[in-house]
N, C-alpha and C positions, 0 to 999 in steps of 0.2 A: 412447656415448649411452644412457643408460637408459631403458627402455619406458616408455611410459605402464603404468597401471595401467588393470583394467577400467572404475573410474567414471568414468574422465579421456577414456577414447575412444568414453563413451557421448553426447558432444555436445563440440563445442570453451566451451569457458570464454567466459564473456557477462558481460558488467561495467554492466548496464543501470544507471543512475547513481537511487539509490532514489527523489529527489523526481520521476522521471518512473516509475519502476517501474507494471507494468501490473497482472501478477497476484503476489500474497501467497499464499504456499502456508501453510497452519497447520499445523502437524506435533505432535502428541501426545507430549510429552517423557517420556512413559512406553513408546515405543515407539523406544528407540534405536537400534532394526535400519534405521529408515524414515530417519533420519541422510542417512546418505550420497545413499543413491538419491533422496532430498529434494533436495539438495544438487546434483546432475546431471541435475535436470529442466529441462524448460523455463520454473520459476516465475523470474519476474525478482529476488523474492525469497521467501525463508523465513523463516516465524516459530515459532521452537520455543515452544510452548503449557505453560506450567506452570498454568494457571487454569483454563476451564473443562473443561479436557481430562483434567482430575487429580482425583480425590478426595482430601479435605482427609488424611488419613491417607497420603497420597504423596507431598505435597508436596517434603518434603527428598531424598527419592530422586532425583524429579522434574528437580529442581534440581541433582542432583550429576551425573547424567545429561549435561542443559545443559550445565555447568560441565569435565565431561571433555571432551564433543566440540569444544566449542569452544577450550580447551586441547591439544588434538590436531589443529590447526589448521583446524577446521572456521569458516564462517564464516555468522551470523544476526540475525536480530533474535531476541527473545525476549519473548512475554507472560507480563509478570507480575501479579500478582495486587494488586487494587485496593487504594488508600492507606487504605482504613476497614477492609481484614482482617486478620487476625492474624500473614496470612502477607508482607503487604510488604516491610518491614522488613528481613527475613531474605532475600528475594529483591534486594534491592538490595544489604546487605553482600553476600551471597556472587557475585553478578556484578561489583560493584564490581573493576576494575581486570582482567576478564577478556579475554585476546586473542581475537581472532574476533566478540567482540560488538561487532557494527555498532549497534545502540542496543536499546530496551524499549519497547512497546505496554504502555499503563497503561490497564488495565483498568475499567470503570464510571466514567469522568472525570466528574466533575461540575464540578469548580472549576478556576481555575488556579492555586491555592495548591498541588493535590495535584499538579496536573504542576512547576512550579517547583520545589519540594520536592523530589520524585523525580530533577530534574535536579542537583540541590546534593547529594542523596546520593548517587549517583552518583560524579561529579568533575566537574559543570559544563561537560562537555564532550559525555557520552553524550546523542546525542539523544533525543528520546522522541514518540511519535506514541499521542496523546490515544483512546482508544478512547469512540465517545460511546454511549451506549447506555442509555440513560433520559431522559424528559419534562424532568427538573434539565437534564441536560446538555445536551440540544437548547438550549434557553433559556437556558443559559450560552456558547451555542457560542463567543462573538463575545469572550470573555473568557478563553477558555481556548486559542483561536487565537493571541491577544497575549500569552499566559502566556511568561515566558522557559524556551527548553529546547523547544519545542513546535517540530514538525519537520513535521507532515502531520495532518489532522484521519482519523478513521478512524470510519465507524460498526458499530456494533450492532447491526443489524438486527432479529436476533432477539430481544434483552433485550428491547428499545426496543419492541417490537408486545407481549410478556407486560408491559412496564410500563401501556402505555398502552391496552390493549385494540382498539387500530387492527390494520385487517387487511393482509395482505401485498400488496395489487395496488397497482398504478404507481401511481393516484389517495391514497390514503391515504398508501402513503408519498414524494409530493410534497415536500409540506411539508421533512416531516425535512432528505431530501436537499437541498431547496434550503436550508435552512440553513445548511447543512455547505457547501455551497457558498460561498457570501456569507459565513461567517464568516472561510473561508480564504483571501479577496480582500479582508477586513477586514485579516484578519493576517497580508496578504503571505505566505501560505503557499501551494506548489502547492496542484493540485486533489486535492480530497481522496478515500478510498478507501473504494468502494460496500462493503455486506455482502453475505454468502455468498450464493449458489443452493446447497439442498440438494437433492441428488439426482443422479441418473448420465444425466439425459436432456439431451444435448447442444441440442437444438432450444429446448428450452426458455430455457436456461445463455446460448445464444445471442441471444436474444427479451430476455432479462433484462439481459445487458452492455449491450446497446445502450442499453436503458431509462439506464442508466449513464454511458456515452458522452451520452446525449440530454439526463440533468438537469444536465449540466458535470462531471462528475465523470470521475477521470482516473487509476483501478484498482480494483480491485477483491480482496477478500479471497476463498480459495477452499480448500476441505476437501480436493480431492484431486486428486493430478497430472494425471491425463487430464483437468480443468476447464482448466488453463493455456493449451494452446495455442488454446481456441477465444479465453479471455479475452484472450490478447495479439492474437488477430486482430480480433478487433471491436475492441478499445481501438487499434489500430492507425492510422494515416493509410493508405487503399487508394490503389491505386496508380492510380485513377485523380485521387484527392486530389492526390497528388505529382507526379502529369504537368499539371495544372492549377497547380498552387504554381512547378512549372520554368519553364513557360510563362511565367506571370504574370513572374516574375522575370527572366527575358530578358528582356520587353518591356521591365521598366521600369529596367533598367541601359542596354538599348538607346536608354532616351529621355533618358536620364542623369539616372535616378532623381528626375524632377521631376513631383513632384506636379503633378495635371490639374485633374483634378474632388476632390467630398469624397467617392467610394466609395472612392479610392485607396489612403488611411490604411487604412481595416478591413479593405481585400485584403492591402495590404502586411503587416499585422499577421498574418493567417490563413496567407498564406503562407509566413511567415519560420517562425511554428510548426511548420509542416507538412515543411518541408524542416529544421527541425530533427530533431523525430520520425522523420523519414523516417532520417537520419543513426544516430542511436542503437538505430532498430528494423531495421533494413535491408530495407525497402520499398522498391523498386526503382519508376520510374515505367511508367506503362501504356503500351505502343507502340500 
């Protein structure tokens, strides 16, 4: 029986299924030592960063970087660089037909022509999850949700407040969020994933997921490993959620599942979710 290796026994392998995925780790594909240990954190997923993590003079390094780990059986998503730069193009040939790539973040999405596109270069098959991040793309959101190819709406956070001069507190970026919202119940798409908290202060990371959790929003992108596990616990069903959703669903298998009253439907719905979640996250219910 052959050992495991050191990254393989730093956590058992977790298959969190992406349209539910909680936290997005962004990894600097200039920095291919962060690879692996990336790889065996606790982010549900990774997104190896050729955009704004790279200086335009790196790009192709950037990229071949990507393109080995992932050929070496590593397995990610990858940001690539937006369909108006010089550099797309070349980042779609050279992933094109790559093993390990689970799909591509497209950078400054405004339309759904440029997701469409990206997916037919591609192979029509790679997902792609729309990164929105300017005033255009809020206001296209609802168009670029229904774009074919379009997997998860994903914001910008940071672009999106130097585009529009809005400031960062929960009121101002309301709006945003709930677009991103409603566009991705427009277009049948999970809920889509919040932008970053920068910074190392957990209290804070914490205050701000929830903001996440609270405007419908169902992950969140994050800069650095020690951000994930707070992200997957707030994004989480708690366990007293799940001992409520049990309950619920005893009683009403017990009554042979006939509707009563009209709150019925909206529990029955809240809890089917929740002992979903519960399932893929392993939240155990509250005794």
């Amino acid at each position: 029986m052959t050992s495991p290796t050191a990254t393989e026994t730093l956590r058992p392998k977790r298959n969190i299924p992406a349209e539910i995925a909680r936290s997005w780790l962004l990894v600097n594909a200039m920095k291919a030592d962060l690879f692996d240990q990336s790889a065996v954190s606790r982010a549900d997923s990774i997104i190896l960063d050729i955009e704004d993590a790279v200086d335009p003079s790196q790009k192709d390094e950037a990229r071949g970087h990507v393109i080995d780990w992932l050929c070496g059986g590593g397995q990610a998503w990858v940001r690539i660089n937006d369909a108006t730069s010089p550099f797309w193009a070349d980042d779609l040939a050279g992933l094109r037909g790559t093993p390990g790539l689970l799909g591509v973040m497209l950078a400054k999405t405004e339309s759904a022509d440029q997701v469409t596109e990206s997916f037919h270069r591609m192979d029509g098959k790679t997902p792609v999850i729309p990164l929105v991040e300017s005033a255009l793309g809020i206001e296209e959101a609802n168009n670029i949700a229904k774009a074919q190819g379009a997997f998860r709406l994903a914001f910008g956070s940071g672009d999106f407040r130097r585009d529009t001069g809005m400031a960062a507190t929960p009121e101002a970026m309301a709006y945003p969020r709930a677009k991103l919202v409603v566009a991705s119940r427009v277009g049948n798409l999970p809920g889509p994933i919040d932008g970053p908290t920068v910074g190392t202060n957990h209290p804070i990371l914490r205050e701000q997921t929830g903001i996440t959790v609270m405007m419908g929003m169902t992950g969140k992108l994050c800069l650095a490993i020690d951000q994930t596990n707070v992200i997957n616990e707030v994004i989480s069903p708690t366990p007293s959620d799940v001992a409520w959703a049990t309950d619920f669903m005893s009683d009403f298998e017990a009554n042979g599942r006939v509707i009563r009253d009209g709150s019925d439907l909206p529990r029955l719905g809240r809890a089917e979710k929740i002992m979903k979640l519960a399932v893929a996250f392993g939240v155990q219910p509250a005794l």
